[in-house]
C-alpha positions as a printed NumPy array, in Angstrom:
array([[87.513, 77.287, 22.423],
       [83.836, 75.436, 22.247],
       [82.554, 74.445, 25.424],
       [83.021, 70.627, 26.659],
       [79.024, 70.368, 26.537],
       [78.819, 71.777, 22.896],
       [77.607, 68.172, 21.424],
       [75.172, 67.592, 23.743],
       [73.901, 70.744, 23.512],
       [73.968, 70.493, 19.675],
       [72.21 , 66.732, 20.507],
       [69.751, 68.109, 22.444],
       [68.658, 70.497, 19.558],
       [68.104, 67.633, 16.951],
       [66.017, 65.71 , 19.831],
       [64.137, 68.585, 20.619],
       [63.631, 68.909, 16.893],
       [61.694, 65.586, 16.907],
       [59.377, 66.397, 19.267],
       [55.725, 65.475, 18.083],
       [57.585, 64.328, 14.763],
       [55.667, 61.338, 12.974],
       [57.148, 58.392, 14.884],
       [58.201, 56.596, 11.57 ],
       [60.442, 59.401, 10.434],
       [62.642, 58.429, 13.283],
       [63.762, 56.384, 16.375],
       [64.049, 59.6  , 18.606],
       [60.202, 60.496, 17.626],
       [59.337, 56.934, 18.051],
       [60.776, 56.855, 21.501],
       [59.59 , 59.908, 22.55 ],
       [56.017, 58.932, 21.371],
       [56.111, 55.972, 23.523],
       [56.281, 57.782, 26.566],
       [58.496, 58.53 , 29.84 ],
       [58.268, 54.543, 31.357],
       [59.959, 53.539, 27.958],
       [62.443, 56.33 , 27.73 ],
       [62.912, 55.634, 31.466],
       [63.807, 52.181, 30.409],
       [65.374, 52.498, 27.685],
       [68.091, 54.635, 29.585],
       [68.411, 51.735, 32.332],
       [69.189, 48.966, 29.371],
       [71.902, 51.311, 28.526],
       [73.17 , 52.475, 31.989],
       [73.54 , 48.63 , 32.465],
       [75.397, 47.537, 29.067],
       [77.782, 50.897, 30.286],
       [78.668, 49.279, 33.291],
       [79.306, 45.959, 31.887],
       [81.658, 47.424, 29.352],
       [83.545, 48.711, 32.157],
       [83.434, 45.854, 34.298],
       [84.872, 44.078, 31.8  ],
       [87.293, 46.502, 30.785],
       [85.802, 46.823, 27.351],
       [86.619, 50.467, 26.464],
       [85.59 , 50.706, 22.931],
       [82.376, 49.16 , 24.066],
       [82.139, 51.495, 26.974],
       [82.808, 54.377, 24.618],
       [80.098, 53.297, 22.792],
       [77.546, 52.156, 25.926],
       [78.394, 55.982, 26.688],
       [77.633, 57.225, 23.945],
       [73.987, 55.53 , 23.95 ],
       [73.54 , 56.294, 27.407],
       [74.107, 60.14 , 27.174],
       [71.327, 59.823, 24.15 ],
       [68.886, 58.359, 26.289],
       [69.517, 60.893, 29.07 ],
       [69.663, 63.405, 26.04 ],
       [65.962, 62.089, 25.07 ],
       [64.644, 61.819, 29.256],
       [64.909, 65.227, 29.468],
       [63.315, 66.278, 26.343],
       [60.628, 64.222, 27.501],
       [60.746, 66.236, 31.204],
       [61.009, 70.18 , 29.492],
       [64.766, 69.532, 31.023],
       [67.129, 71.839, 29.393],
       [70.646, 71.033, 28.936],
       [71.868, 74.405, 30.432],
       [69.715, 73.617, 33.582],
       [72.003, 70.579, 34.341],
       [75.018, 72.824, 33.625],
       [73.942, 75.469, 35.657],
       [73.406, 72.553, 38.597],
       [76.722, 71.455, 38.175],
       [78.763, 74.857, 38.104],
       [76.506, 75.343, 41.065],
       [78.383, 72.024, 42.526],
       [81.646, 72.946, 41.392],
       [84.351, 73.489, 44.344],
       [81.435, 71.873, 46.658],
       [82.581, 68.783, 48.635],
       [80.549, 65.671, 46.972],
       [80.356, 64.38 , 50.228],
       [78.932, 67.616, 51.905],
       [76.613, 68.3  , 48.607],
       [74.977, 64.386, 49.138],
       [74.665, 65.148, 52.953],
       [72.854, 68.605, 51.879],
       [70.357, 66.785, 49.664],
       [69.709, 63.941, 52.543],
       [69.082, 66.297, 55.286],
       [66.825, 68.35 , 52.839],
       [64.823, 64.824, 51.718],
       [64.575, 63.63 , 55.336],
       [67.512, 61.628, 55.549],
       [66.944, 59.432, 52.974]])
């Protein structure tokens, strides 16, 4: 059985892959070339056409809005030397933790914020 995370994983690989390509050969090069603020924003734009789809109860949209959104996240943490495992290895750390005791963890750790 493949593991639920197997297309982003395999989605990571081709954006890693484009790393330092010639921005013309492709929008993930070209993105990545423009920098962190723009991948930043980028991911925003989409975050916000996600929850519109769902506000509306547009679910083909949202599908897609997801779709574009995990890209974006996908291409963020290129950007940041993120690897995917790292965010799976948070989360199975997080697994059978309370959300609300895990947020009131990372508060008292930032100061309350």
């Amino acid at each position: 059985m493949s593991r639920p995370d197997h297309a982003l994983d395999e989605l990571h690989r081709t954006i890693a892959a484009r790393r330092g390509a010639d921005p013309a050969s492709s929008y993930t090069a070209k993105l990545l070339a423009r920098g962190t603020a723009k991948i930043a924003q980028k991911l925003g734009e989409e975050a916000v056409e996600a929850v519109i789809a769902a506000t509306r109860g547009e679910r083909s949209a949202l599908i897609g809005e997801s779709a574009d959104l995990l890209y974006h996240l996908l291409v963020l943490w290129a950007d940041a030397g993120i690897d995917p495992e790292e965010i799976w290895a948070e989360l199975r750390r997080r697994a059978g933790v309370s959300g609300l005791s895990e947020k009131a963890a990372r508060t008292a750790k930032d100061g309350g914020g």
